[in-house]
C-alpha positions in Angstrom: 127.9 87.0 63.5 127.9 87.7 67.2 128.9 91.6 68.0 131.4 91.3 70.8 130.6 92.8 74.1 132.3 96.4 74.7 135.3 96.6 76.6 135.5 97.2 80.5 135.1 101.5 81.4 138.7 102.8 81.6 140.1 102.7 84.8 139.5 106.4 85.8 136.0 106.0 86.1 134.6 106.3 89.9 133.3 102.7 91.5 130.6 103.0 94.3 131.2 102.0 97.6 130.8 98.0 97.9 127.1 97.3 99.4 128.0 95.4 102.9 125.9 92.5 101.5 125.4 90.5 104.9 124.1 94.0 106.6 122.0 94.4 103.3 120.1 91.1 103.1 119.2 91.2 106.6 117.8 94.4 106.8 115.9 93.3 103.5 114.5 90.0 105.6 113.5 92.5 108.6 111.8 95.2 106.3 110.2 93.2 103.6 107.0 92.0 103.4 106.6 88.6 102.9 103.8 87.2 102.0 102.1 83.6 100.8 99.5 84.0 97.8 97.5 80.5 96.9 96.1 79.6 93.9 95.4 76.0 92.3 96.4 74.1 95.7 99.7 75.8 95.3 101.5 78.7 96.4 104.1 81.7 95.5 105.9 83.5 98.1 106.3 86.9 97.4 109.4 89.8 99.3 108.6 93.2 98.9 110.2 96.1 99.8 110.2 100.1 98.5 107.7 102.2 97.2 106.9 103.6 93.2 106.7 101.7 90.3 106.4 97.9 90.9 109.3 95.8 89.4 108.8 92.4 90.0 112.1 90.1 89.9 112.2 86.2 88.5 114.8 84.2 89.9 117.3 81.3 88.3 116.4 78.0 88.2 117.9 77.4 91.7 118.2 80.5 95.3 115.3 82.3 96.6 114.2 85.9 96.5 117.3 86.7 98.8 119.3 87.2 96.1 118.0 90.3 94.6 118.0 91.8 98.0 121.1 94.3 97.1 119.2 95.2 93.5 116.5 95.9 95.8 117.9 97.7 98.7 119.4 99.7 96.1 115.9 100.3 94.3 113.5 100.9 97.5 112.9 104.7 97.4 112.1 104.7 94.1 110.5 101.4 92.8 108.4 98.8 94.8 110.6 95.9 94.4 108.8 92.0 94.3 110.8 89.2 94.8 109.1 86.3 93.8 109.9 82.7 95.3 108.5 79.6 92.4 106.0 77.3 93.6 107.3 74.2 94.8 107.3 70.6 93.5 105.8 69.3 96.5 102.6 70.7 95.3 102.2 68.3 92.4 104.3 70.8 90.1 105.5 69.1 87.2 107.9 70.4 84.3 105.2 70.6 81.8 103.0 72.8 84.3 105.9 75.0 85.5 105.3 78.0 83.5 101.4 78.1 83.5 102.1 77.7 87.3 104.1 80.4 87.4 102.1 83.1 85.5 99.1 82.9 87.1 100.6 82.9 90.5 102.4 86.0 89.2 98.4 86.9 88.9 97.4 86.3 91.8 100.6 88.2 93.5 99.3 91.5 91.2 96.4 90.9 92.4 96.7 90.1 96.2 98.6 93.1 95.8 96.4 95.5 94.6 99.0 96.3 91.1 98.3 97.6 87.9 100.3 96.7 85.3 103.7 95.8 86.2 107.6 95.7 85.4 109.0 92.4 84.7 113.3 91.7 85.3 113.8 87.8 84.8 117.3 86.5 85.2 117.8 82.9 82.8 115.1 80.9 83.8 113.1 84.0 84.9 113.9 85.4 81.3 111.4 82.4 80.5 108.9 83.2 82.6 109.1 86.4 82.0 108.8 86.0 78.6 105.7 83.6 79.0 103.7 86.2 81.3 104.4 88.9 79.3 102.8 86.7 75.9 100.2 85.3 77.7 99.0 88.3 79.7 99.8 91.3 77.6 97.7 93.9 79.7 99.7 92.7 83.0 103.6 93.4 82.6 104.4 97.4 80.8 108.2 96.6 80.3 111.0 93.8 80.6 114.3 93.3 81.1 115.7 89.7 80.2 119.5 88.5 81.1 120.6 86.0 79.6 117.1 84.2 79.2 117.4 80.8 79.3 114.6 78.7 77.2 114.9 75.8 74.5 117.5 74.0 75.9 118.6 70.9 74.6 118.7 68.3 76.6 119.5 64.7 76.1 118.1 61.5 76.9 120.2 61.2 79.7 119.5 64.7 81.3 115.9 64.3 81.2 116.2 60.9 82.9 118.3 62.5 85.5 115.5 65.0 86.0 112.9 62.6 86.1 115.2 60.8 88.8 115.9 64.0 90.6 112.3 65.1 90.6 111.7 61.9 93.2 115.1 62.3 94.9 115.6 64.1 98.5 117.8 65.9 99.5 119.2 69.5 98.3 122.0 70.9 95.5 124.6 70.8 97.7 124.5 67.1 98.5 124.7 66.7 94.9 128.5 65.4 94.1 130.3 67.7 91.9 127.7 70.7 91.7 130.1 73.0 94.2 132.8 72.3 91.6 130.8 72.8 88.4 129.0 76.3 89.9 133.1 77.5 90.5 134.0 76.8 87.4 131.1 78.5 85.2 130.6 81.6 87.3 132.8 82.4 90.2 135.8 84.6 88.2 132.1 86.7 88.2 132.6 87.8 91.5 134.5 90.6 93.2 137.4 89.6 94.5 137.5 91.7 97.6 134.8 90.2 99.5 135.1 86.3 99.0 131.9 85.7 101.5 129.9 87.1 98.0 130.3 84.0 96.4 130.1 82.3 99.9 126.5 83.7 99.9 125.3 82.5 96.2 126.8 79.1 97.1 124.7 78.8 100.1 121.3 80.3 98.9 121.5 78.3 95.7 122.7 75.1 97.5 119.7 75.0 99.3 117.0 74.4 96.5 116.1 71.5 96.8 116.9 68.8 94.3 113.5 68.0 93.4 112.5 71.6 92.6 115.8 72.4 90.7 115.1 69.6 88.2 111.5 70.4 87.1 112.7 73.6 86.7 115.9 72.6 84.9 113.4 70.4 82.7 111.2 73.1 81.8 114.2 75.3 80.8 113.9 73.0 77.9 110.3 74.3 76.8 110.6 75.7 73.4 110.2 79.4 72.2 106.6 80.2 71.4 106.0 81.3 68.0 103.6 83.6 69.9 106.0 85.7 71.6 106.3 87.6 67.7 102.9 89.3 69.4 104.8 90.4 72.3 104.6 94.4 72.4 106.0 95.6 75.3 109.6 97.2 75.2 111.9 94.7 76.3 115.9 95.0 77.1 118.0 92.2 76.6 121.0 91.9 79.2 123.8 90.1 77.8 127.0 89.0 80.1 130.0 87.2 79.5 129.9 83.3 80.1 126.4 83.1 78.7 127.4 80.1 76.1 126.3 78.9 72.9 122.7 78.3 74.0 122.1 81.7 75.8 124.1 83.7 73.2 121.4 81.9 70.1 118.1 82.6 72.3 119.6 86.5 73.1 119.9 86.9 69.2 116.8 84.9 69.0 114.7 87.6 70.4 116.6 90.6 69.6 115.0 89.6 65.8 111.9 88.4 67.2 110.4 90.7 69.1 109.4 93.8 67.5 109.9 96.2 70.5 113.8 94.6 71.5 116.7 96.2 72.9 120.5 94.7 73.6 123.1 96.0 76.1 126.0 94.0 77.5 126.9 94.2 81.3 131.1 93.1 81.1 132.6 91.1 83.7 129.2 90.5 85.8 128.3 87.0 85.0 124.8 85.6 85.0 124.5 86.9 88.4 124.6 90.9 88.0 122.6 91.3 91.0 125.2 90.2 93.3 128.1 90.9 91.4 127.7 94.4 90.3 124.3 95.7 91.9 125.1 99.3 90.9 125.5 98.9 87.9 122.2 96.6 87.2 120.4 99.3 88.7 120.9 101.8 86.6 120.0 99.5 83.5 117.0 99.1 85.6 116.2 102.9 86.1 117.2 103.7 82.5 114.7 101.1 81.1 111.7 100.2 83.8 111.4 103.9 85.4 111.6 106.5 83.8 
């Protein structure tokens, strides 16, 4: 059976100052470093700003690096934050070559540079990857955190034709008919409600993945647990939020008996996007497990 998550703090307890996220991710854009790394004819775009331990974040299926920019405003004078951007379709990518793609151009990012071994935080899709780097190159990634990791994914007939279809398709998410409506329904209640232009800022970073990238990676969402990841040693925290589903609530409980080194906490009322919803809070899940 399913523990339910804990109940919300009591309202005494002190709330930081909301982050002024539009100041935030500009300054982010104007401080990072960005940077292209090629491998394979294909490339990874990597933001990074702070100094100390490297963490290195893995996005959703859909967005760019730009929304982790509050987690790593947040996380600059004591981590060195790396966003990483996924290579795009446009190189040839398929869904069966996603997550090799992905690891080693998490490899040659380390590399390029100059890292050690790393932290790893991967947010549903980036739980995946995560996952899959960590398996594949043990001696890279020290420590993970996975929310809500999305992998095994059942989809029908019909879905992987529309990917199939998709992957050939101009065009972005938002010129997709009823995708504004089905993102409102599954995740904006997630958001404060004191500063709308939030979820204003999700809807426009996310709408702007293009179609053909969003369904390889949709399509490799479907990619089935390794038996493999048993091996996986490294301490991993599992982030669980409300809204996760059927699917995301069997692969948490999945790996929480899976993996010998696994840890659960639930972040209430933060949604699968924690980062922008409650960046305070993720943070200190992220100091508590990945630095000290």
């Amino acid at each position: 059976m399913t523990a339910p998550p804990p109940a919300p703090p009591a309202a005494g307890e002190g709330c930081p100052t909301p982050l002024a996220w539009a100041e935030v991710v500009q300054a982010f854009q104007e401080l990072g470093e960005v940077r292209e790394h090629a491998f394979s004819r294909r490339a990874v775009t990597s933001r990074r700003l702070g100094r100390g331990k490297p963490i290195y974040f893995l996005n959703h299926a859909s967005g760019d690096g730009l929304l982790f920019a509050l987690t790593a405003w947040l996380l600059k004078d004591e981590a060195e934050c790396v966003v990483i951007d996924y290579p795009a379709v446009r190189s040839g990518l398929t869904a069966a070559g996603f997550l090799p793609a992905v690891v080693e151009g998490l490899e040659q990012v380390r590399s390029d540079l100059g890292h050690g071994s790393v932290n790893v935080y991967g947010a549903t899709l980036g739980g995946l990857c995560g996952l899959e780097w960590m398996r594949q190159r043990p001696g890279s990634v020290a420590r993970g955190i996975l929310q809500t990791p999305m992998f095994s994914v059942p989809w029908t007939p019909m879905e992987r034709t529309l990917f199939a279809l998709g992957r050939r398709l101009p065009g972005t998410l938002a010129g997709l008919p009823g995708w504004k409506g089905m993102l409102e329904r599954n995740h904006r209640d997630w958001f404060p409600p004191f500063d709308p232009t939030r979820w204003d800022f999700l809807l426009a970073n996310q709408g702007a993945t293009p179609l053909r990238d969003a369904a390889v990676r949709l399509r490799a969402a479907g990619t089935p647990l390794s038996a493999e990841t048993k091996s996986i040693a490294q301490p991993v925290l599992i982030v669980r939020t409300e809204g996760e589903g059927a699917g995301l609530t069997r692969n948490a409980e999945t790996l929480a008996a899976t993996l010998p080194h696994a840890t659960t906490e639930w972040m209430h009322t933060a949604g699968h996007s924690p980062f922008l919803t409650h960046p305070h809070r993720l943070v200190k899940l992220i100091r508590a497990h990945l630095l000290e």
